[in-house]
N, C-alpha and C positions, 0 to 999 in steps of 0.2 A: 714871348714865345717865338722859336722861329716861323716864319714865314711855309706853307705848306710846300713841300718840294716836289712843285709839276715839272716833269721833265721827260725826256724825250732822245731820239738817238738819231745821225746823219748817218749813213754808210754808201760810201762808191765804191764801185763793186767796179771787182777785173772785168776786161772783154776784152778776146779776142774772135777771127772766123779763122780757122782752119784751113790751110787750101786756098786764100784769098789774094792772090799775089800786091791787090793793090788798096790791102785793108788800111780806112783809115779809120780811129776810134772814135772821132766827132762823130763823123756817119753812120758809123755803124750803131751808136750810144743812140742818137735820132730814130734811127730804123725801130731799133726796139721798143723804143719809149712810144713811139707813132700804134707801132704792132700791137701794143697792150692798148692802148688807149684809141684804139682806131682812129687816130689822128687829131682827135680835140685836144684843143690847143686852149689853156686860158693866160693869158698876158699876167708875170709878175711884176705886180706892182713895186720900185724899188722906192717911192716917194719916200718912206719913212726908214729907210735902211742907209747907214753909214759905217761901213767897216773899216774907216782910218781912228776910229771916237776908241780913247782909250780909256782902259778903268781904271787907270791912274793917274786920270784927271790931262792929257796931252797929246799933244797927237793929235787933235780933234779935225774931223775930216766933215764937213756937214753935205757934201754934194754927193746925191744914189748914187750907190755901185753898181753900175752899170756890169752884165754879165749877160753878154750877147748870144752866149750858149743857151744859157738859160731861158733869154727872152727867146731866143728861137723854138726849142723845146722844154716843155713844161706844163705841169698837168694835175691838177690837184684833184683828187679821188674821192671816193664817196666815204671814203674812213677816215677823212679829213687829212691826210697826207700829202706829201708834194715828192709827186716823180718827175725827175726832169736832166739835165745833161749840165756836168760841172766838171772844170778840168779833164774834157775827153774821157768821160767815165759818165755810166748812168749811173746817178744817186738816189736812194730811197732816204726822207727823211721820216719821218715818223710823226702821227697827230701828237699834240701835248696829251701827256698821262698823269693820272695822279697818283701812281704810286710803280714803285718797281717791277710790280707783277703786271701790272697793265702794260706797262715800259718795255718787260721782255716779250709778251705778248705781239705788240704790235713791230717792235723788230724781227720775230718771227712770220711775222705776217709779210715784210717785204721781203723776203728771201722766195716765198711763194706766191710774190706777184715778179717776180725777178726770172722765178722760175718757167712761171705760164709766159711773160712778155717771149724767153725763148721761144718755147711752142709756137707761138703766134708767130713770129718773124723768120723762123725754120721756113714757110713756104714760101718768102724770100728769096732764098739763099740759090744759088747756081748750085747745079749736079755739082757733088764732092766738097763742096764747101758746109761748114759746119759751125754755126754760133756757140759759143762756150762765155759762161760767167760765172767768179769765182768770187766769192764772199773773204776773199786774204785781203792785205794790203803789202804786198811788195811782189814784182813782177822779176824777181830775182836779180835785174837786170842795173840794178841801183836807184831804181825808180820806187815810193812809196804812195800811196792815197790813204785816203783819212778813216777813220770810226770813231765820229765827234759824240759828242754827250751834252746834254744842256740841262741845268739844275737852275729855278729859280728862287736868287736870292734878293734877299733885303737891301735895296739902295744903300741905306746906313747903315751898313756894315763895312766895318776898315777893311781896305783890300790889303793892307798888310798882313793879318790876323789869318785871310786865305792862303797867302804866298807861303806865309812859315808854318802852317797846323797843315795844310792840305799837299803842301809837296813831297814831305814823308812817307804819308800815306799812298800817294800816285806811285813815288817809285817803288816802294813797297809791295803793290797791289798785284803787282805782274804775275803773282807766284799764285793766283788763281784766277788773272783775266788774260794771260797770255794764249794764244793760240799755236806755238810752236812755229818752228823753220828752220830748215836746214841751214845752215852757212853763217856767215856772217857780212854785211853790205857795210857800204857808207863808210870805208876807211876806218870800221871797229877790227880791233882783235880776233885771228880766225876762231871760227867756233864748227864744231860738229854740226850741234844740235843745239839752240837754244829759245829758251821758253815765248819770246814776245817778236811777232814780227814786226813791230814800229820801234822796237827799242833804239835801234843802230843809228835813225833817224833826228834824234832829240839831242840837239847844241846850244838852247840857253836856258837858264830858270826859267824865266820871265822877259814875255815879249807876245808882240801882236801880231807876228806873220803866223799862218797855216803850211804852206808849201816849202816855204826856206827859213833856215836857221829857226826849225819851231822848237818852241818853249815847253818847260812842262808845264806851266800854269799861262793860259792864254789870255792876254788884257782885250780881246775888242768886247765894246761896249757896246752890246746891240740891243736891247730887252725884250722888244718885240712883243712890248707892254706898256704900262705906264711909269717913262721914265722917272719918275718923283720917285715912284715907291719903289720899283724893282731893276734887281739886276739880272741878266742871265748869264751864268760861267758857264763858257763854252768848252767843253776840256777835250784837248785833241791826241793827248797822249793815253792810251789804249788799244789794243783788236777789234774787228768784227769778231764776236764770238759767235760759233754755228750753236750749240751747247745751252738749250735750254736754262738749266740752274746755274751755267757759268753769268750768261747775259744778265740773271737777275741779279745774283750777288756782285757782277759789275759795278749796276747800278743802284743796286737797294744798299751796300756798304757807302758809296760815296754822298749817299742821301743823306744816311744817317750821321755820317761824321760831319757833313755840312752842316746839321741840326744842329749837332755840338758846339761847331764854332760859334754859330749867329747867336745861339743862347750863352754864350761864354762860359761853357763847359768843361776847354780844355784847359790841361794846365800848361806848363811850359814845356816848349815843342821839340820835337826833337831837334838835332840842328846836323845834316848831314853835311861832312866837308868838303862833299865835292857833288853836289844833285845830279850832275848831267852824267861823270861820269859814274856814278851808282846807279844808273837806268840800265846802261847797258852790261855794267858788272852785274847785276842782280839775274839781268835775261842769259847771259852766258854761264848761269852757272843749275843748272837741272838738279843738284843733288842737294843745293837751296844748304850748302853748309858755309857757303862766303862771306865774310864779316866785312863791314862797313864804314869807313872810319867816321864818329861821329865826335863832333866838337867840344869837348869838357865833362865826356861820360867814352863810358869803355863803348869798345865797336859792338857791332848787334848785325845780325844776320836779317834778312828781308822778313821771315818767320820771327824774328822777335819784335821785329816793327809793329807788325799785323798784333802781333797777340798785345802789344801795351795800347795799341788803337784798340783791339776788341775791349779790353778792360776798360778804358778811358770810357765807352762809348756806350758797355753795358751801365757803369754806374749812372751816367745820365741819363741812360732809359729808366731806372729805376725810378728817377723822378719826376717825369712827365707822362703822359700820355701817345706811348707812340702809336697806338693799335697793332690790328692783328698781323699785318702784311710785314711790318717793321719787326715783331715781334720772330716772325717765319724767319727773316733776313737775318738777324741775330742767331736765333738756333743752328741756322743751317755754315751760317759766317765761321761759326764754333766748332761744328762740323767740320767744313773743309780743311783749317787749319788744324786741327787735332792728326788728320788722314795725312796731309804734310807733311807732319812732324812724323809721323810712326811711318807710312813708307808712302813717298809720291805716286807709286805706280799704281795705290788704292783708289786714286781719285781719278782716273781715267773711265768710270762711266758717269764723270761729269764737268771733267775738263777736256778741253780742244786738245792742250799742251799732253798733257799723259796720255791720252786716248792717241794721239797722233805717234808719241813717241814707241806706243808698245805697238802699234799696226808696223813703224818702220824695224825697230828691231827687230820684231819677227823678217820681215826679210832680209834683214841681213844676217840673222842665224841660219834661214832656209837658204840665201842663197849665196851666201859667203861675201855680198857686197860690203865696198868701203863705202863713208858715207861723203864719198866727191863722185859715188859713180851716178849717170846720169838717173838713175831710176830712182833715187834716194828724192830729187827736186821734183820728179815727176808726179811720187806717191805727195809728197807734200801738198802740190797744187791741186790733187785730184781730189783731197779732201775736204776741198772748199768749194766744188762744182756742187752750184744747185739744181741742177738737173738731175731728180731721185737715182733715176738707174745708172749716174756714171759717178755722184758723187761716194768718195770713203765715208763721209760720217754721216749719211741719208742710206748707207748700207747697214753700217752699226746700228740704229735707229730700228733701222727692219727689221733685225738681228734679237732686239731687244738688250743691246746693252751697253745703251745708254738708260740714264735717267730723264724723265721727261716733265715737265710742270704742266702739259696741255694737251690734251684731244688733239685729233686733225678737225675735227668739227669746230672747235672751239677759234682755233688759228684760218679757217677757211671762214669762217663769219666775221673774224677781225679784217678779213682781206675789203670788205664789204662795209662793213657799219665801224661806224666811229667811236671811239670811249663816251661814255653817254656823261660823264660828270667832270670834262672843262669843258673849253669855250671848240674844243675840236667838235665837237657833236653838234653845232649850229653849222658851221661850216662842210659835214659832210653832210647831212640834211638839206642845204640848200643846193651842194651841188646833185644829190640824187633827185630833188625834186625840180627845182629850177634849174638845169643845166644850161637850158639853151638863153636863161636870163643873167645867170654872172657872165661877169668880163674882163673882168683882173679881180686879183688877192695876192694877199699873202696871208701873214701871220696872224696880224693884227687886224685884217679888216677884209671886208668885199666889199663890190664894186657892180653893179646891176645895171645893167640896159630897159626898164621897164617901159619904152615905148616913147620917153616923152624928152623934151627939148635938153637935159641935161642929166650924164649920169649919177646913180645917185650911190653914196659911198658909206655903207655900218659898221663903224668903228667895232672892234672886240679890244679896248685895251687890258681888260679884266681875265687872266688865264680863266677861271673857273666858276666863269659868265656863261652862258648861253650853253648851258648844261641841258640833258634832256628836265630835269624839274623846273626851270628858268624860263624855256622856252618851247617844250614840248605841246603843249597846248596851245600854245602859237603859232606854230608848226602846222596844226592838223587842223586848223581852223582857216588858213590861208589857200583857198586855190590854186591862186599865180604869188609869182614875188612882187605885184602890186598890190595885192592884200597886204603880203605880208610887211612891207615897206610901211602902208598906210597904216596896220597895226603897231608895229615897233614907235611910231610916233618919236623917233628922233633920238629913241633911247640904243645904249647900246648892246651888240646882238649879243 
């Protein structure tokens, strides 16, 4: 059986200030992150982190990566997440979840600690100057940042079996994870309007850099577990989606197909003949009628990828035990693509990509714009501001028309408390109760000051360890984090 898929989401988010002649984004990315966190600082630990280690076995880099940003600001919350400054951009990453809906969930929850961080750092700011932060990835300017993804898989699993069953699908996926953009960057073909803003950005199959010449399927080997048993695919090719049921079926379809693989479900894969450039053929074409050339079968449109993945993925589900959440991801997966096929513009009260395109159309019916004039890039960017009252799609929302999977109560308690069933729930537990006792973390572990000659250090190599039933009663039985220390007896948290 595959391994359970606890996963998780990265996203840096735009910033700029308004009016600030001598804006610089490191600082500025620090201000904010200080402003939320009124300035608790806990130290990442990078001991067990190596981002040169490839998953194809080379490359192998054994000495921490060091990331000085980070070590400067960085801040692990009580939802078990980690805010902090990477590539001059604050990043929200996400606690580990155990399922998709928890997944969207908790990415939804960083847009609205992203949000309040503005607030907070607004009384900052000099007369006329104005913080803004935008949940895109491209500053139109040829610049992109990331909206990573992390699935955990099975160490013994061939990363070949990933490379050819899983790139299809990535390029594929865009036709309901893209979040639209005007133009086209990165020396692609001009485009109006097309579906994926990281499309233009992706130049090999396969490879380990994030920033340059990134891959669709990404080798670093980090696990941020127990390396014997697991791996963690990092997947950098995707949007920040604002888009409630977009973010889930982002990541509850790529879960699912990952199931597939690891149980050797699929059959023989499609074979696209050219990966890299079908990324950005796929996002250049909105009316999703573009055919694909594929290697020893007739060409197939991005819509018919998806639907021989849906097939592929329902008969597997027939035969295991996915549960309810996986069961949702499915119906709804069938859904979108059904609205696809019969008219794209139906699924705009649930993707970024249509929702965006019919907010721009409409002004250029109303106001006779081309789509080079400067308001066309402006309405785009403004769709991504999380600040409710300036953001387009936290207007639609108000509007009621979008579709939503959650309460504001429900995303306002995720801001706070951690998924109570991994190993995230030990960790935001200890920072809300011991704060002033941790003193580094990261993923896998913390690091406590309890008073005495040496710090002392609780591994979590286990995602979906130190669950609220694991460690709960541990928890509320412990005073200080010297009880709690003296409880745990050496076991991990």
């Amino acid at each position: 059986m595959a391994l359970p898929k606890v996963l998780g989401t990265e996203t840096e988010f735009g910033i700029t200030v308004l009016n600030q002649a001598d804006f610089n984004p490191v600082h500025a990315s620090s201000a904010l992150i200080n402003a939320y966190t009124r300035g608790t600082r806990i130290q990442w630990s990078f001991e067990e982190e190596s981002p040169g280690r490839d998953l194809r076995g080379f490359g192998v880099d054994d000495s921490p990566g060091i990331d000085l940003e980070a070590g400067l600001v960085n801040s692990v919350l009580t939802n078990g997440a980690r805010l902090y400054v990477d590539h001059a951009h604050p990043e929200y990453s996400t606690p580990e979840c155990a399922d998709a809906k928890s997944g969207a969930l908790y990415d939804k929850a960083g847009e609205v600690i992203m949000s309040r961080a503005v607030e907070a750092a607004t009384t900052m700011l000099a007369e006329g100057e104005r913080l803004v932060i935008h949940k895109n990835n491209s500053d139109g300017k040829g610049n992109s940042y990331g909206a990573h993804e992390n699935y955990l898989i099975a160490r013994d699993l061939a990363f070949g079996e990933i490379i050819s069953h899983f790139t299809p699908f990535l390029v594929s996926r865009q036709i309901f994870t893209g979040s639209g953009k005007v133009g086209a960057e990165n020396g692609r073909p001009d485009a109006d309007f097309q579906i994926s803003q990281r499309a233009d950005f992706f130049e090999e199959q396969v490879g380990l850099e994030t920033t340059l010449k990134r891959p669709i399927i990404n080798t670093r080997d980090e696990p941020h577990a127990d390396p014997a048993k697991y791996r963690r695919l990092h997947v950098i090719i995707g949007d920040a989606t604002m888009n409630e049921v977009q973010t889930y079926l982002r990541i509850g379809t790529a879960a699912l197909v990952l199931d597939a693989i690891e149980d050797g479900a699929m059959p023989d894969p499609i074979a696209l003949a050219d990966p890299v450039e079908s990324v950005w053929q796929v996002s250049h074409d909105p009316s999703l009628k573009r055919t694909l050339e594929v290697s020893g079968s007739a060409d197939m449109t991005a819509l018919d990828i998806q639907w021989q993945y849906f097939e592929w993925v329902t008969k597997y589900a027939r035969s295991v035990e996915i549960g309810p959440v996986n069961e949702d991801v499915l119906a709804r997966w069938e859904e979108i693509l059904t609205d696809l096929e019969r008219n794209p513009a139906s699924t705009a009260d649930r993707l970024d990509w249509t929702a965006k395109l019919r907010i721009l159309d409409g002004y250029r019916d109303r106001d006779g714009l081309s789509w080079t004039h400067p308001k066309m890039r402006m309405l785009d960017l403004q769709y991504h501001d999380v600040t409710p009252e300036r953001g387009l799609y936290s207007r639609l929302v108000a509007r009621g028309a979008l579709q939503r999977l959650f309460t504001d109560d429900e995303i306002d308690l995720a801001v706070i408390e951690a998924p109570r069933d991994t190993r995230a729930y030990f960790r935001g537990q200890c920072m809300a109760r011991y704060p002033d006792s941790v003193v580094a973390a990261n993923w896998d572990s913390l690091v406590f000051d309890v008073g005495e000659e040496t710090l002392k250090r609780v591994p979590m190599m286990e995602p979906l360890r130190g669950t609220e039933s694991h460690v709960g009663k541990l928890l509320d039985s412990s005073e200080d984090a010297a009880a709690l220390l003296n409880a745990l007896g050496g076991e991990d948290g």
